[in-house]
C-alpha positions as CSV (number, residue, x, y, z in Angstrom):
1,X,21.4,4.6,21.3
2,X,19.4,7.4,22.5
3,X,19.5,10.4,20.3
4,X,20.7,8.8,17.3
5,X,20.0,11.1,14.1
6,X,17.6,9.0,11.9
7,X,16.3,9.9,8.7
8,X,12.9,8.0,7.0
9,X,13.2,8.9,3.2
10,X,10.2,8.6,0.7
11,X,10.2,10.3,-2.4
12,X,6.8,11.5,-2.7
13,X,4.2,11.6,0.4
14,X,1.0,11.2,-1.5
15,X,-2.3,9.1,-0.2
16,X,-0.6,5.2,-0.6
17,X,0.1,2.2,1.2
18,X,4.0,2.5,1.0
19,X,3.7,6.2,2.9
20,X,1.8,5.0,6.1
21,X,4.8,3.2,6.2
22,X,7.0,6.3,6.3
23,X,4.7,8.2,9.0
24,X,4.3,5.3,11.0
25,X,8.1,4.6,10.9
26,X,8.5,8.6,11.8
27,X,5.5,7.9,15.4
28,X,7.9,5.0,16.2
29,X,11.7,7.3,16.6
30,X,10.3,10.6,16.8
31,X,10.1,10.3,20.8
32,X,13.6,8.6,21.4
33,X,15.6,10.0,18.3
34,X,16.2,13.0,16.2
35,X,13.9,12.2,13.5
36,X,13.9,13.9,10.0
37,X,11.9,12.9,7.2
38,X,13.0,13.6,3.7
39,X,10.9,13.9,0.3
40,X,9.9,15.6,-2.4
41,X,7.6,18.7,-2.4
42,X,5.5,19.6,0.6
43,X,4.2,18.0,3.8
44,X,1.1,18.6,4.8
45,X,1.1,16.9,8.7
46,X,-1.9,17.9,9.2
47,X,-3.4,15.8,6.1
48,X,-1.3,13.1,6.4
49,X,-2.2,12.6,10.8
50,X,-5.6,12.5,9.4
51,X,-5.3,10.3,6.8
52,X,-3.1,7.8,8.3
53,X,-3.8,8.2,11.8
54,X,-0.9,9.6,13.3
55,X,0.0,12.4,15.2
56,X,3.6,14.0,14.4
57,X,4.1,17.1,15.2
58,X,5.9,19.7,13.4
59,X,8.4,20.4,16.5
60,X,8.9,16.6,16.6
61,X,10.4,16.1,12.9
62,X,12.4,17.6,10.9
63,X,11.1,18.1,7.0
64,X,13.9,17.9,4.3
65,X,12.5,18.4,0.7
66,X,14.8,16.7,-1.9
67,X,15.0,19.2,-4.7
68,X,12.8,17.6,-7.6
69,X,13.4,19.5,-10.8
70,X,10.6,19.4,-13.3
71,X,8.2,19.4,-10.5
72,X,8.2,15.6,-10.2
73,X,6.7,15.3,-6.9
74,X,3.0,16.9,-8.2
75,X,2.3,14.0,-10.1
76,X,2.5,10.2,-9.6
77,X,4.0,9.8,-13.2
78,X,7.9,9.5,-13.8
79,X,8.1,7.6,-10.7
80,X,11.5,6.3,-12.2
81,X,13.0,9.5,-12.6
82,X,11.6,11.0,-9.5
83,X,12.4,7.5,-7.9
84,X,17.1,8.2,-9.1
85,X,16.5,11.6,-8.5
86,X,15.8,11.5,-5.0
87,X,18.2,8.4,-4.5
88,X,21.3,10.1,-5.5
89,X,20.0,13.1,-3.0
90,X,19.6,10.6,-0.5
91,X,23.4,9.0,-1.4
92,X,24.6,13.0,-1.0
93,X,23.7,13.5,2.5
94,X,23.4,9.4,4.0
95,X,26.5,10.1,5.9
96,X,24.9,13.0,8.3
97,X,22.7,10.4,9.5
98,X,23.3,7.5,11.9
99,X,20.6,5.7,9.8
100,X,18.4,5.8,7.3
101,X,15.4,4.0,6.5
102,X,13.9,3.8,3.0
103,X,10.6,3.5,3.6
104,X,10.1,3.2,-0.7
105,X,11.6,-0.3,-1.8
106,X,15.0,-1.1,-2.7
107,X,18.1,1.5,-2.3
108,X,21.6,1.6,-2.9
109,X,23.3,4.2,-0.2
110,X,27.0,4.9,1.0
111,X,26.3,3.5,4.2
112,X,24.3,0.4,5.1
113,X,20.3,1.1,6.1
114,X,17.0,-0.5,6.6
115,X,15.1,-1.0,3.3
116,X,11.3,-1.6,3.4
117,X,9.8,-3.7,0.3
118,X,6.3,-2.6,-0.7
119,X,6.1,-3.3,-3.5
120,X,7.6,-4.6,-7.1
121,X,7.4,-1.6,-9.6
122,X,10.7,-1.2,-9.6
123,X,11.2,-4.3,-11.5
124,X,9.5,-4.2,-14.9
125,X,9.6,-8.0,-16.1
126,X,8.0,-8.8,-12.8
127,X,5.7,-5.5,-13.0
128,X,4.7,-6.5,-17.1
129,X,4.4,-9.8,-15.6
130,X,2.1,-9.3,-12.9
131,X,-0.2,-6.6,-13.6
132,X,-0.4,-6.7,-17.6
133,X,-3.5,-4.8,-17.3
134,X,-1.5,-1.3,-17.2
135,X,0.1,-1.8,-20.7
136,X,-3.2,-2.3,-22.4
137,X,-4.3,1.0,-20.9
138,X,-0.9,2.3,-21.2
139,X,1.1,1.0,-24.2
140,X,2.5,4.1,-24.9
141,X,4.8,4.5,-22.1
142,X,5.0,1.1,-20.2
143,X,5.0,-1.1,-23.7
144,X,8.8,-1.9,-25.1
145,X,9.0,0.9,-27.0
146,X,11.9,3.0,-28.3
147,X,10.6,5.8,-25.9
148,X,10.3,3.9,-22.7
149,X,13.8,2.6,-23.3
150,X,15.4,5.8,-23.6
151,X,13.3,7.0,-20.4
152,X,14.6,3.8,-18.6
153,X,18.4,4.5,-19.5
154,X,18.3,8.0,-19.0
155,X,16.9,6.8,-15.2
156,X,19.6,4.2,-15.0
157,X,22.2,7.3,-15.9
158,X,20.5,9.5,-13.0
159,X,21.6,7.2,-10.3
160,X,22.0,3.4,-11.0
161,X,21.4,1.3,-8.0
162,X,23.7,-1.6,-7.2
163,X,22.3,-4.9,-6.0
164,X,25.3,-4.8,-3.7
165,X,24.1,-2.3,-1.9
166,X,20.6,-3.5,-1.8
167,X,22.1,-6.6,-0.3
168,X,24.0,-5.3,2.8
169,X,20.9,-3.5,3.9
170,X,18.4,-5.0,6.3
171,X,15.6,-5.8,4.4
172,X,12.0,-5.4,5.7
173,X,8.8,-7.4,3.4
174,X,5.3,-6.8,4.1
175,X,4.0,-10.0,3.7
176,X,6.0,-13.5,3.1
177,X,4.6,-13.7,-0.3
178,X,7.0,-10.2,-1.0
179,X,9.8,-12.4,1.1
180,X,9.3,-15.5,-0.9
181,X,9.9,-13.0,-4.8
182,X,12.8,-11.1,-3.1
183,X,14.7,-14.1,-2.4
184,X,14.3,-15.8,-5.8
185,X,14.7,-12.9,-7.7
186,X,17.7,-11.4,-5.9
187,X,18.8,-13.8,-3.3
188,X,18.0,-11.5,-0.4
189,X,17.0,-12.6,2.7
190,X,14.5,-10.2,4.4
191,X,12.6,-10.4,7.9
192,X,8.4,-9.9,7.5
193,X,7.0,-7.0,9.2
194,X,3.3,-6.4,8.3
195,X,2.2,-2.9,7.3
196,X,0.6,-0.4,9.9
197,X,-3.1,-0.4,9.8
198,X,-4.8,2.1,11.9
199,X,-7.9,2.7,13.0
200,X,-10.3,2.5,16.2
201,X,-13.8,1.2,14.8
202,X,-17.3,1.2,16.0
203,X,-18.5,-1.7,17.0
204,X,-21.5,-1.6,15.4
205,X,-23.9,-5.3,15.4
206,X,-24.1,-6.9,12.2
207,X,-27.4,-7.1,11.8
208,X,-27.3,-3.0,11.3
209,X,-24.5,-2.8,9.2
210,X,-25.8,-2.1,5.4
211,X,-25.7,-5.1,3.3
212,X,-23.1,-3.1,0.6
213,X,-19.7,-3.5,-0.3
214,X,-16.6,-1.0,-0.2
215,X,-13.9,-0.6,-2.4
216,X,-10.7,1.2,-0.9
217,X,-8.1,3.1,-3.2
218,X,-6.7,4.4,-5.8
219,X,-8.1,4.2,-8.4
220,X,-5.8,2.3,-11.2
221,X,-5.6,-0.2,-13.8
222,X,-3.9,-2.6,-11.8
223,X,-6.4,-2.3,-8.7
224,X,-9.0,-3.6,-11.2
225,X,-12.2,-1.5,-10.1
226,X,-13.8,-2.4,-13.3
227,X,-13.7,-6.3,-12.5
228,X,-15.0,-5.4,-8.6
229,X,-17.8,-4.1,-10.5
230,X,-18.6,-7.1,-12.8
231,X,-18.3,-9.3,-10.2
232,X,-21.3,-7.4,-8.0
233,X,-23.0,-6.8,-11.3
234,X,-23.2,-10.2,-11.6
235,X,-24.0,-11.2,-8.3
236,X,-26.6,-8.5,-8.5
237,X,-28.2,-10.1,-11.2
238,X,-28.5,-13.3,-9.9
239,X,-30.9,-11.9,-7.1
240,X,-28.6,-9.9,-4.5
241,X,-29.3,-6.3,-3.2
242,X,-26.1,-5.5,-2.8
243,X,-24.6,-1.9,-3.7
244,X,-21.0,-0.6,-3.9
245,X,-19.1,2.2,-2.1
246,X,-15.6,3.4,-4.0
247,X,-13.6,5.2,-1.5
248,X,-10.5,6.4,-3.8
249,X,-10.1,9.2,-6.0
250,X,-11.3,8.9,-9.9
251,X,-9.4,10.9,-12.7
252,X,-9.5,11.6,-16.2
253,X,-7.5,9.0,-17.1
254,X,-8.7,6.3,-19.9
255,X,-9.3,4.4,-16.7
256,X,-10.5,6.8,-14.9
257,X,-13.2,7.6,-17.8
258,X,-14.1,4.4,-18.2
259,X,-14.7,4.1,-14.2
260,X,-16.9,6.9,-14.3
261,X,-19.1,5.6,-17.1
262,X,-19.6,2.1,-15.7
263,X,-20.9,4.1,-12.4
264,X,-22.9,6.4,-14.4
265,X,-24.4,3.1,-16.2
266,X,-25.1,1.2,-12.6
267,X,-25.9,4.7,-10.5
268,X,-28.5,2.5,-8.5
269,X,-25.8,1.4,-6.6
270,X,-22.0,2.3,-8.0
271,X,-21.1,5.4,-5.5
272,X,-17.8,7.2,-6.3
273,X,-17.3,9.2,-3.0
274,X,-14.2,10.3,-4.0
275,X,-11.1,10.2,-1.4
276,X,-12.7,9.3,1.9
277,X,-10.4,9.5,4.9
278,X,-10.7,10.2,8.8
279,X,-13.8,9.9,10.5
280,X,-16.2,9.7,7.6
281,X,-14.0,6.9,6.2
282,X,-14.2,4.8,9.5
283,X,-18.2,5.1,9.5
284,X,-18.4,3.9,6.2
285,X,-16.3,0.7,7.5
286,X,-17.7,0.4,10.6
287,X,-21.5,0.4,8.9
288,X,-21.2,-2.1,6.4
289,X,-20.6,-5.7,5.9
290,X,-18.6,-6.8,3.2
291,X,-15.9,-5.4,1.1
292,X,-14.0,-6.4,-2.6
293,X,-10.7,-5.6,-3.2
294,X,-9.6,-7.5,-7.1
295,X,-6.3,-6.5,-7.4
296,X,-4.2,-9.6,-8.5
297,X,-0.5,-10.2,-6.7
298,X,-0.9,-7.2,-4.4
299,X,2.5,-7.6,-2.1
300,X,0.0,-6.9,0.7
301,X,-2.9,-5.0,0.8
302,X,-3.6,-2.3,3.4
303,X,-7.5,-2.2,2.2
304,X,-8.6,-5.5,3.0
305,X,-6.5,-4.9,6.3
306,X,-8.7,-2.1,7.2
307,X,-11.8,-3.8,5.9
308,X,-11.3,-6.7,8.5
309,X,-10.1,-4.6,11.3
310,X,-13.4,-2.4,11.1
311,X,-15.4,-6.1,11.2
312,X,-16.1,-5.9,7.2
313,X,-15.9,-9.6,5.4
314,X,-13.9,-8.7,2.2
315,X,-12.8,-11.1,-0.7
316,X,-9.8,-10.7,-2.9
317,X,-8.4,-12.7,-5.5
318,X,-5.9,-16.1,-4.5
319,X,-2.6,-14.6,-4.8
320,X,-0.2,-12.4,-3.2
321,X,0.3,-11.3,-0.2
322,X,-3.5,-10.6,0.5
323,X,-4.1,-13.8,1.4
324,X,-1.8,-13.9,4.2
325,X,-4.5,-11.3,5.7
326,X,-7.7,-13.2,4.8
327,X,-6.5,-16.6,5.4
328,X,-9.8,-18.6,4.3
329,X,-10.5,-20.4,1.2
330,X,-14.4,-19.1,1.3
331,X,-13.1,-15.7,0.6
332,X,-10.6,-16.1,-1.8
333,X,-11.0,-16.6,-5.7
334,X,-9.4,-17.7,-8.5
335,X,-11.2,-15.8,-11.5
336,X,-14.6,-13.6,-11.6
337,X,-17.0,-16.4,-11.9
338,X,-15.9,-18.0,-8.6
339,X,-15.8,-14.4,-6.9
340,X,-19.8,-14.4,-7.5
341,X,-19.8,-18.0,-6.6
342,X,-17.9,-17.6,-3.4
343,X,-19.9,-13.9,-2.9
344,X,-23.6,-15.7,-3.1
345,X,-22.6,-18.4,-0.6
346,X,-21.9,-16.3,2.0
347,X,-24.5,-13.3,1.5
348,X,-27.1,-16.5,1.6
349,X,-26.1,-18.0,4.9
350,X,-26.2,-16.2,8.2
351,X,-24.0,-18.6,9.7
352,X,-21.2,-18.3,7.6
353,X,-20.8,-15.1,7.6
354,X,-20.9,-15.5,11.9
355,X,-18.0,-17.8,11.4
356,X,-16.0,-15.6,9.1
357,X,-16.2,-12.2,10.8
358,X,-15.1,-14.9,14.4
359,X,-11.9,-15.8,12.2
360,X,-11.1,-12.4,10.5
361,X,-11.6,-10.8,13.8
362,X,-8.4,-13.2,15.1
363,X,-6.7,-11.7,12.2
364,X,-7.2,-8.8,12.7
365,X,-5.0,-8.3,16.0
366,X,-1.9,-9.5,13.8
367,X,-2.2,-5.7,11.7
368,X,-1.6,-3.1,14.2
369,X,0.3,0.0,14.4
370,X,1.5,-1.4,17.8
371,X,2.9,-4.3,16.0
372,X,4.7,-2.4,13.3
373,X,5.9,0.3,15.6
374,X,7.6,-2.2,17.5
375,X,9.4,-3.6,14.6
376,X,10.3,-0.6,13.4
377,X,12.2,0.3,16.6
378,X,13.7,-3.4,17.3
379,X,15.5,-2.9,13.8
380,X,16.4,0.6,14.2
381,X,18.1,-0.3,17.9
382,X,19.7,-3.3,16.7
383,X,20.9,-2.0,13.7
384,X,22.6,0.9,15.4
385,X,23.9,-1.4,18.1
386,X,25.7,-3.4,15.6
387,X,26.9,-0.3,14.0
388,X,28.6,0.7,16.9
389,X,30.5,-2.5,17.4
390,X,31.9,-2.3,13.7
């Protein structure tokens, strides 16, 4: 099916897991089909190649902007509304396209297309459910009040999905955790291709790598920064010259503020180095040992993918798909006071940390670009085969 026309939709290219999907998707076709990628507001190519690490260029897609009104695509607010906005776009102009692939979670077209699952915002018992943290900080607008449900309804009115469409899609999960919630909230069955993570490290010995920590992404309520901290507070306390690197951009959010004043209160060894990408992000990986990422139920977790592909031993919390990547009890915890348990047994032996940079290294190979390249174009081929039969 050479020279099929293929469309990768996304509606906002920011700095996220979920869009190194949609770039990596675009490396994967742009050489065999006629690619276009469609969003809201402006792609930067040059940003994104560096931030991701891939290298389209512009004479090898084609950019389609979805009209946003309000300006939605400047801000990572109203994600619903940008979210049935740029759906009911997508539904206008499916059938000029052979395919399309929502790299963004669930979506409801005229024609049938590859969906990839990232994440579950898009469901708010499970969201409320999962990350409770963001209604304390945001009660406001994600609490059940008269506000959000008018928001939600006025979404719903915008473009209303149907879980019939979702269903006669070809459904793509990131880890098997994501699978396992799609099939018993939805019944649909979905095939597990992990994310791309990129990235061609130093190989630097461990015994000159800094004995420091990093902390990879945004930075959000439900990422919980502020518990990352705690922990190596703790564990700092307790005897351990440890320090902390946060690579991820800090705002003037309550969050955000209250971020900024627990480094300001431990600036011996919090560092907020704002967002870190490119070269300067993979020194930082390459040159030290260990990394934390806390966020509870993460669907999958392109940090902690990074962190072990650069050779760092991170440790994340026992649930979601994260585990998948880590796959050893000595680095996984249930609650902060094992994280410092877990975190002082391995900064005190040599040895296991040996062992468990052997296993993560085995890992590793399973999160490639290759890997999810080749996914990407098995579906596409085999779902444009099958079209071509019907």
């Amino acid at each position: 099916m050479v020279g099929s026309k293929i469309a990768v939709t996304h509606p906002r290219l920011g700095f996220g897991g979920s869009e190194s999907l949609a770039l990596w998707a675009v490396e994967a076709l742009k050489n065999d089909h006629d690619v276009s990628l469609i969003t809201g507001g402006p792609v930067d190519l040059r940003c994104l190649n560096e931030y991701y690490g891939t290298a389209i260029q512009d004479d090898e897609v084609r950019i389609v902007r979805a009209p946003l009104p309000l300006k939605l695509w400047r801000t990572a607010k109203l994600a619903g509304l940008r979210g049935a906005v740029f759906q009911r776009y997508c539904r206008r102009i499916a059938p000029q396209f052979d395919l399309l692939i929502n790299t963004y979670g669930l979506c409801d077209f005229p024609v049938p297309a590859i969906q990839c699952i990232a994440d579950f915002s898009f469901v708010r018992e499970w969201r409320d459910a999962l990350h409770p943290e963001l209604a304390g900080y945001r009660r406001w607008w994600y609490g059940d009040s008269p506000l959000r449900r008018t928001y939600l309804n006025f979404c719903d009115a915008t473009s209303r999905p149907s879980p019939e469409g979702w269903k006669r899609n070809l459904t793509l999960a990131n880890s098997h955790w994501t699978a396992g919630l799609l099939k018993e909230k939805f019944g649909i069955a979905s095939q597990v291709v992990y994310p791309p993570v990129s990235g061609n490290f130093l190989e630097i010995p461990w015994e000159r790598r800094e004995n420091g920590f990093l902390s990879i992404g945004r930075v959000v309520p439900e990422k919980r920064l502020d518990a990352a901290i705690e922990i190596l507070s703790r564990v700092r306390r307790r005897g351990a010259d440890v320090h902390l690197h946060v690579l991820g951009g800090v705002d003037d959010s309550p969050f955000g503020r209250k971020i900024k004043c627990l480094a300001a209160r431990n600036r011996g060894w919090v560092f907020l180095e704002g967002w870190v990408s490119g070269p300067k992000k993979m020194a930082m990986l390459a040159t030290h040992r260990f990394g934390i990422h806390a966020r509870t139920h993460e669907p999958f977790g392109i940090a902690p993918a990074e962190m072990i592909k650069a050779g760092c031993i991170p440790f994340v919390p026992n649930g979601g798909g994260q585990t998948e990547i880590i796959d050893h009890p000595a680095l996984t915890f249930e609650n902060e006071q094992e994280a410092v348990r877990k975190i002082e047994t391995v900064l005190s032996s040599p040895e296991a940390q040996k062992s468990l940079a052997c296993h993560l290294s085995i890992q590793a190979r399973k999160f490639s670009t290759e890997n999810f390249m080749a996914a990407i174009r098995k579906a596409a081929e085999e779902f444009l085969a099958a079209a071509s039969v019907v």
